[in-house]
C-alpha positions as CSV (number, residue, x, y, z in Angstrom):
1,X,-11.2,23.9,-28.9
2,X,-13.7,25.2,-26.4
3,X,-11.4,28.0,-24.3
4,X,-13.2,26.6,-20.8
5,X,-12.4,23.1,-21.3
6,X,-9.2,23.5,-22.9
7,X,-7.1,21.4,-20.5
8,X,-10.0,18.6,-20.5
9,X,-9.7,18.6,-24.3
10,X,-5.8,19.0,-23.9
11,X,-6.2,15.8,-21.7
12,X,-7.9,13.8,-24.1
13,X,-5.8,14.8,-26.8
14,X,-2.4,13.3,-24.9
15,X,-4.0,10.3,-23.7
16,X,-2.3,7.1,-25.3
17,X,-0.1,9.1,-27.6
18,X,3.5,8.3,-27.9
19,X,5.5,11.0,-26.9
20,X,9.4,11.6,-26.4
21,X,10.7,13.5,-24.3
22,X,14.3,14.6,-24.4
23,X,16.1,16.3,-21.3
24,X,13.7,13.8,-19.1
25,X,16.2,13.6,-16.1
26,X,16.4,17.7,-15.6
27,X,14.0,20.0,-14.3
28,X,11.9,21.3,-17.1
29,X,11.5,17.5,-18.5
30,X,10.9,15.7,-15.2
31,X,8.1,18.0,-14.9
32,X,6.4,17.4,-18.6
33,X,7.1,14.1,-18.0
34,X,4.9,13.1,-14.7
35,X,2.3,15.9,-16.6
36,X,2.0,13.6,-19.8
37,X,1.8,10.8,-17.6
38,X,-1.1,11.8,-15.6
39,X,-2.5,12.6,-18.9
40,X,-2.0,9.2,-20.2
41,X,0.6,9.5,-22.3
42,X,3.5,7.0,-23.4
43,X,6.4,8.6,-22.4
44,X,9.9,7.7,-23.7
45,X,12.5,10.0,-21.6
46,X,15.9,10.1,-23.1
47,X,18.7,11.8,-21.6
48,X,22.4,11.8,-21.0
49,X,22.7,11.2,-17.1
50,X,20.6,12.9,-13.9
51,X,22.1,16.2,-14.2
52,X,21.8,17.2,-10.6
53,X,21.4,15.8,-6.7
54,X,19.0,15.5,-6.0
55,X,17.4,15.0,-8.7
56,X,13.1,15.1,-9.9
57,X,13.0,12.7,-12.0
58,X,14.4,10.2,-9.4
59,X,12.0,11.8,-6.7
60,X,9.0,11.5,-9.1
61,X,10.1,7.7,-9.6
62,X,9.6,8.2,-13.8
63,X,11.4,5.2,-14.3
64,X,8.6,3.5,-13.0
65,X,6.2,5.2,-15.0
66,X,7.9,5.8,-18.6
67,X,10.7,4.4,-20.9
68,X,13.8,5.9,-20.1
69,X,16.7,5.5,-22.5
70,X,20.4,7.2,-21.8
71,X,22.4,8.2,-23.9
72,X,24.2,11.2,-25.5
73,X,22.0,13.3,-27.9
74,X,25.2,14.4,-30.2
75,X,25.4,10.1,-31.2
76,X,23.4,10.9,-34.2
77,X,23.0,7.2,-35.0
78,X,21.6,6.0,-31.1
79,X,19.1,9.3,-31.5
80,X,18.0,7.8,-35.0
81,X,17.7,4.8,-34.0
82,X,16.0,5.4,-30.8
83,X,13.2,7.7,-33.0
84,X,12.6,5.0,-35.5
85,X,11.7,2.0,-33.0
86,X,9.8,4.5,-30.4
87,X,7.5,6.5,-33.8
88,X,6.8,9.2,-31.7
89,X,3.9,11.0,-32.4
90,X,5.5,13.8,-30.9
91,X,8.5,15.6,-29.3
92,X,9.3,17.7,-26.8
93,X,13.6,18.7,-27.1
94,X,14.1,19.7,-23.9
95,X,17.7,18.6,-23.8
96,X,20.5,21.1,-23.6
97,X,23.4,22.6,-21.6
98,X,20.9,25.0,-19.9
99,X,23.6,27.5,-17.4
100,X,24.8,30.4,-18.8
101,X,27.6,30.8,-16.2
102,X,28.9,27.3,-17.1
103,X,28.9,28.0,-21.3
104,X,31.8,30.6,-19.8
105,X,33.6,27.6,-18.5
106,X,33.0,24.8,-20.8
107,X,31.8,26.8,-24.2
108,X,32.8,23.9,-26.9
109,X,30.5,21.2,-24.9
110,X,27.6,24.4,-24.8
111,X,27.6,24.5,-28.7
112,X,27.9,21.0,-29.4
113,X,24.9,20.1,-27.0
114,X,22.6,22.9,-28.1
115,X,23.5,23.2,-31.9
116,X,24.4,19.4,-32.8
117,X,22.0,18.0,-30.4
118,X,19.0,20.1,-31.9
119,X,20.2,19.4,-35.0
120,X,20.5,15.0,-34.7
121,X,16.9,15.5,-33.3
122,X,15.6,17.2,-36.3
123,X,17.5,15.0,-38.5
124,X,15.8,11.8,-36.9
125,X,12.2,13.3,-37.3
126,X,13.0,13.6,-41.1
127,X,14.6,10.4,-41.7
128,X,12.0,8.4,-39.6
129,X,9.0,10.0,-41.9
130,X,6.5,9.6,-39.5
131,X,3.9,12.4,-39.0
132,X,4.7,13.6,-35.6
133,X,5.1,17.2,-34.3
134,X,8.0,18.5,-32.6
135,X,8.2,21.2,-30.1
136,X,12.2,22.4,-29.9
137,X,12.6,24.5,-26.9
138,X,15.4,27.1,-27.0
139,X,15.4,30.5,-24.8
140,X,14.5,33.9,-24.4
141,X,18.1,34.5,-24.2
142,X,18.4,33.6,-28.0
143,X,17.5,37.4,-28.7
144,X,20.6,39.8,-29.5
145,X,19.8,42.1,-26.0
146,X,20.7,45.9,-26.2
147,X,19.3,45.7,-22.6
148,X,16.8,48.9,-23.6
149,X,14.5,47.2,-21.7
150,X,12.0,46.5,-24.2
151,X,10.0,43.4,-24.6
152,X,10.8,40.9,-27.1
153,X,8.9,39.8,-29.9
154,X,9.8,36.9,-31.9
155,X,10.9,39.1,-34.8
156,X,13.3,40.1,-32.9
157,X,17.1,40.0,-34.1
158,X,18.8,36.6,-32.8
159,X,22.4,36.6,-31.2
160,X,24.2,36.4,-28.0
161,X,27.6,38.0,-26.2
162,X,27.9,34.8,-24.2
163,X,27.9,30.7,-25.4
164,X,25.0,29.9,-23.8
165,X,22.8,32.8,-25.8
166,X,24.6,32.1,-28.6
167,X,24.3,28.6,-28.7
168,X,20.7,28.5,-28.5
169,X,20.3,31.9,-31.0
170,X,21.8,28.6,-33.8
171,X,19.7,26.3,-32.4
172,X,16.9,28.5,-33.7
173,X,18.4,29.1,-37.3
174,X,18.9,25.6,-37.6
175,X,15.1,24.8,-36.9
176,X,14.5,27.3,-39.6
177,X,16.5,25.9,-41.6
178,X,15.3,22.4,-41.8
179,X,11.1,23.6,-41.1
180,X,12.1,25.6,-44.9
181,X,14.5,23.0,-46.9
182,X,12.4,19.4,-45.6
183,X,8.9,20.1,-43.5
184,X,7.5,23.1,-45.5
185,X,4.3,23.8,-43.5
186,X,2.7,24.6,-47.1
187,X,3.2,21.2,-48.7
188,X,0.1,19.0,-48.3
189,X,2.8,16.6,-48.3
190,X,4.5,17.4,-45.1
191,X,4.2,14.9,-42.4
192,X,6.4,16.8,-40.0
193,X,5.4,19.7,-38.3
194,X,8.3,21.5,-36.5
195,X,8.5,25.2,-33.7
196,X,10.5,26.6,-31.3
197,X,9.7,27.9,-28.0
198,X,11.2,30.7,-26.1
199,X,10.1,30.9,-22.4
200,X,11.5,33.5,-19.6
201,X,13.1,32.0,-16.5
202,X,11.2,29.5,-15.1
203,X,11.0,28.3,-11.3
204,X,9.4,25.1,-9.6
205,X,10.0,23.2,-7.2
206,X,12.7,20.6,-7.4
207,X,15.3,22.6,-9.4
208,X,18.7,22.0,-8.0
209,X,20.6,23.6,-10.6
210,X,24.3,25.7,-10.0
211,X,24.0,29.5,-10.5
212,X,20.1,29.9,-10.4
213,X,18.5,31.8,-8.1
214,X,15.3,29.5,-6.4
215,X,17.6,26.9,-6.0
216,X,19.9,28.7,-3.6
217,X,17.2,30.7,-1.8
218,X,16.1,27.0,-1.3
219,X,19.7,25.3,0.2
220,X,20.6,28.2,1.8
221,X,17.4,28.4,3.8
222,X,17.2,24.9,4.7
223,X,20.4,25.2,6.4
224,X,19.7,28.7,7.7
225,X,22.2,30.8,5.8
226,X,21.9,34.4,4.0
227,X,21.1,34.1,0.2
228,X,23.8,35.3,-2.2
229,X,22.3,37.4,-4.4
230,X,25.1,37.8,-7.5
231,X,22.7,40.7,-9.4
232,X,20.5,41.9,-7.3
233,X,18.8,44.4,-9.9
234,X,18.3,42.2,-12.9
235,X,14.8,42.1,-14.4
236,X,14.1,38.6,-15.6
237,X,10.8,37.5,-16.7
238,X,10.0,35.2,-13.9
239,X,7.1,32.3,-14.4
240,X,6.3,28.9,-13.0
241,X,7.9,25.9,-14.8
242,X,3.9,24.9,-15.3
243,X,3.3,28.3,-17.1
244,X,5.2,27.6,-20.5
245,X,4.8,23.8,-20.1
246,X,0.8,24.6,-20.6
247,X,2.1,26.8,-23.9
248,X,4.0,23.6,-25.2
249,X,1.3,20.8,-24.6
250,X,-0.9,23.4,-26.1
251,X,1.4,24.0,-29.2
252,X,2.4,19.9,-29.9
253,X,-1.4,19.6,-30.2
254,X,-2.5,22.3,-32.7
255,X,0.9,21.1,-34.7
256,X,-0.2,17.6,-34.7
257,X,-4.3,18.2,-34.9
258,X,-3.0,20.4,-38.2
259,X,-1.3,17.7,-39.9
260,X,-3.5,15.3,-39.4
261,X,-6.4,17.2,-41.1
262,X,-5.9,17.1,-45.1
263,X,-8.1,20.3,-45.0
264,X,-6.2,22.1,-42.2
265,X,-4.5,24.7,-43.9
266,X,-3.5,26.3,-40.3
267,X,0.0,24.2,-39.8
268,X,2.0,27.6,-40.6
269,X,0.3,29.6,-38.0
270,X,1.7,26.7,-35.4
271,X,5.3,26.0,-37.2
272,X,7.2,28.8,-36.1
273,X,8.8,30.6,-32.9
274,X,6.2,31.5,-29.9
275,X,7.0,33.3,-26.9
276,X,6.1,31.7,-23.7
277,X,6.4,34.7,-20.8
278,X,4.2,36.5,-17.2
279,X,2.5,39.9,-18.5
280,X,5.7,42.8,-18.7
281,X,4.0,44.4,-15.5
282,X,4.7,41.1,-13.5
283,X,8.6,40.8,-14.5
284,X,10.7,41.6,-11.2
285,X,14.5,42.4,-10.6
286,X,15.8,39.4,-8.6
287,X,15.6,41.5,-5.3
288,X,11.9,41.7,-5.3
289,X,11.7,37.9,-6.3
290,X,14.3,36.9,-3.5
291,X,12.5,39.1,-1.2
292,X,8.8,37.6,-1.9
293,X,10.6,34.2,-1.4
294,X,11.2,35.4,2.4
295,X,7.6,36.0,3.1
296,X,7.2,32.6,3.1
297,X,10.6,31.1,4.0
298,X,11.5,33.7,6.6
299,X,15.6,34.6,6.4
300,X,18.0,36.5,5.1
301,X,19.7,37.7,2.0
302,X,22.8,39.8,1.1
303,X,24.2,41.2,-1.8
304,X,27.4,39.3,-3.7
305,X,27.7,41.4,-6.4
306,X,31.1,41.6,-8.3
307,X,32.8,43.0,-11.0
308,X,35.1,40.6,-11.7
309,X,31.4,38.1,-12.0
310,X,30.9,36.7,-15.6
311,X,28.3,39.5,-17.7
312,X,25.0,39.0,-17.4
313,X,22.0,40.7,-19.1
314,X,20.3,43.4,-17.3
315,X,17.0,42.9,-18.6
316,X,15.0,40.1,-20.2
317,X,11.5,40.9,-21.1
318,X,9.0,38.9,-23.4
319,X,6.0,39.7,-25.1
320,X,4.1,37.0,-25.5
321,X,0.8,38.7,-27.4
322,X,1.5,35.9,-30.4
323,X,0.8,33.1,-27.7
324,X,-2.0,34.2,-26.5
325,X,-4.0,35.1,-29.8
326,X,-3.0,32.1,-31.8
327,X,-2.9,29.5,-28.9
328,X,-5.3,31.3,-26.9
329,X,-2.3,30.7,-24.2
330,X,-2.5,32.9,-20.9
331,X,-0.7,32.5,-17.5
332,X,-3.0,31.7,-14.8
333,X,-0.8,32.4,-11.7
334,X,0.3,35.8,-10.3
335,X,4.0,36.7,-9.5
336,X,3.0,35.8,-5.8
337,X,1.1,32.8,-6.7
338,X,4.7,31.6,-8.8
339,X,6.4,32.1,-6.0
340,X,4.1,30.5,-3.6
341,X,4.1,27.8,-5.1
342,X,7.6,27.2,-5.6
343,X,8.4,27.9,-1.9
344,X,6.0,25.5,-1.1
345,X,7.1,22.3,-2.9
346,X,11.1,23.1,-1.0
347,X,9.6,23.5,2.3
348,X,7.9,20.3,1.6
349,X,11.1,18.7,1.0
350,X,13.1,20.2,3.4
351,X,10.8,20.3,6.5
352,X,7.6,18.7,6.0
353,X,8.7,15.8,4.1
354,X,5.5,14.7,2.5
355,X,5.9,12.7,-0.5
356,X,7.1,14.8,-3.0
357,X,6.1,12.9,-5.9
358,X,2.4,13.2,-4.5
359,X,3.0,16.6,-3.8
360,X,4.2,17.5,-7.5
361,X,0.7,15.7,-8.8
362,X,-1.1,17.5,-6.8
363,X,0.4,21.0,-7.6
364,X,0.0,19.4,-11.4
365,X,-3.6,19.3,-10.7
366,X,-4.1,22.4,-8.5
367,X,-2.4,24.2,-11.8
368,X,-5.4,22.3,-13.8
369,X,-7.6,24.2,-11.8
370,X,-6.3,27.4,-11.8
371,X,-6.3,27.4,-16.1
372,X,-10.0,26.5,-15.8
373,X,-10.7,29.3,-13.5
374,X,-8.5,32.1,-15.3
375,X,-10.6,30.6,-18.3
376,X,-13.9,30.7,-17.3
């Protein structure tokens, strides 16, 4: 793939396949969603409910644009069924319980969503025996953290203190686990193509999620209110939702372009775990991020730390070298640019009141622009 047309090619590559996307309705999927539509793509959404209100996908009208289909992704027989009429050519599993502060509260439905819902999904891609790729996305919080501060690499150790990490630290074993014992990457046989992907903590407009930090900068400050800031001096690895979307589309395509070529021996460079996080000298503590926030949204913060609050890691930091060498994969936007952007699309919706449908194209396409420029 040429590296200064790689979206155009990327493009191309997505127009008229069948793709499904699980998680749709929530804020990660409603985004790859309208982006594989403008590509072309027939999109089947499936998720549970509309996790939030408001919520994106019912702002970005994808009921109008893909298949949706609801139901629970732990009914193993509706998820194989569903993936044997659709034939996907490829996934995207996107859906989870994705707040760490709610595993604390409801930890059984955590583990059941993240580990049995992975789990039915990879089950359906090897009963349906269809070649398709599937792109599982987990967390960078499915590393055991000794918060020293250093960067993970995906040879990290997995774990988790809390059910959320844990939860998704299984999720990856069990992707192993079936990638080894029924889509070995090695057998010219192998129609399935299967890896994970661990991005940092993504932000974008039209998140409305409890507990995460854009999303109350964002109602607090349309109803002119300090932001509560729970942990002020965190370090998270903060990127645009677009940023690790681009590293997915790009990984679904090298997974299915590899199967599909009898001499492609490359499928096991692309079936395994990839990183998807900003350079380590653009990850902030939340007080910088909340702060860069108010150069555009002017306001106020304050601190609500506690020590009664659930634990929390202190410092998430990715390195995402593999990425970039194997998928040639790079963010294009700048911690302020990130954050520009995200301010942006709520001011939009709180003030301006432009259609934010239009106005999620178009940051879809100004994103397009800014990979061709960081590539050329």
């Amino acid at each position: 793939m040429s590296l200064s047309l790689q979206i155009d090619e990327l493009s191309e590559f997505y127009r008229t396949k069948t793709v499904l996307v699980t998680g749709h309705s929530g804020f990660k999927g409603a985004w790859l969603s309208q982006w594989l539509v403008g590509m072309g793509a027939n999109v089947i959404g499936l998720s549970n409910n509309t996790p939030t209100t408001p919520s994106l996908s019912q702002i970005l009208r994808l009921s109008e644009s893909i298949r949706e289909t609801w139901i629970d992704i732990n009914d193993l027989p509706k998820v194989l069924s569903i993936v044997e009429k659709t034939k996907p050519d490829l996934v995207f599993h996107l859906a989870a319980q994705p707040i760490v502060l709610h595993s604390y509260n409801s930890p059984v439905e955590t583990f059941k969503t993240n580990i049995a819902g992975t789990t039915n999904i990879l089950e359906a891609l090897r009963q349906a025996g269809k070649r398709s790729a599937g792109v599982f996305i987990t967390s960078d919080k499915c590393y055991e953290n000794s918060n020293d501060g250093l960067p993970f690499t995906e040879n990290h150790k997995l774990g988790g203190n809390d059910p959320y990490s844990a939860s998704k630290a299984c999720a990856e074993i069990a992707i192993s686990a079936y990638r080894a014992s029924f889509f070995p990457p090695d057998n010219p046989q192998t129609k399935v193509g299967i890896a994970s992907a661990r991005a940092g903590n993504v932000i974008g407009g039209g998140d409305w999620s409890d507990h995460r930090i854009l999303p109350d900068c964002a109602r607090c400050l349309s109803n002119g209110i300090p932001i509560p800031v729970r942990n002020p001096s965190s370090v998270r690895p903060w990127q645009h939702v677009l940023e690790p979307l681009y590293g997915y589309l790009l990984l679904g395509y090298q997974i299915y372009n590899s199967l599909c070529s009898a001499k492609d021996a490359s499928l096991s460079k692309y079936t395994t775990a990839f990183n998807f996080g900003p350079p380590t000298d653009q990850q902030r503590d939340i007080q910088s991020l909340v702060e860069e926030v108010l150069k555009h949204w002017p306001g106020n913060w304050r601190d609500h730390s506690s020590r009664s609050a659930k634990p929390e890691a202190d410092t998430l930091t990715l390195n995402s070298d593999k990425a970039t060498t194997t998928l040639r994969w790079q963010p294009s936007l700048s911690f302020q640019e990130t954050v520009r952007y995200t301010v942006e699309w709520y001011r939009n919706f709180y003030e301006t009141k432009n259609d934010p449908a239009e106005f999620t194209r178009k940051q879809i396409r100004d994103y397009q622009e800014a990979i061709r420029a960081a590539q050329i």
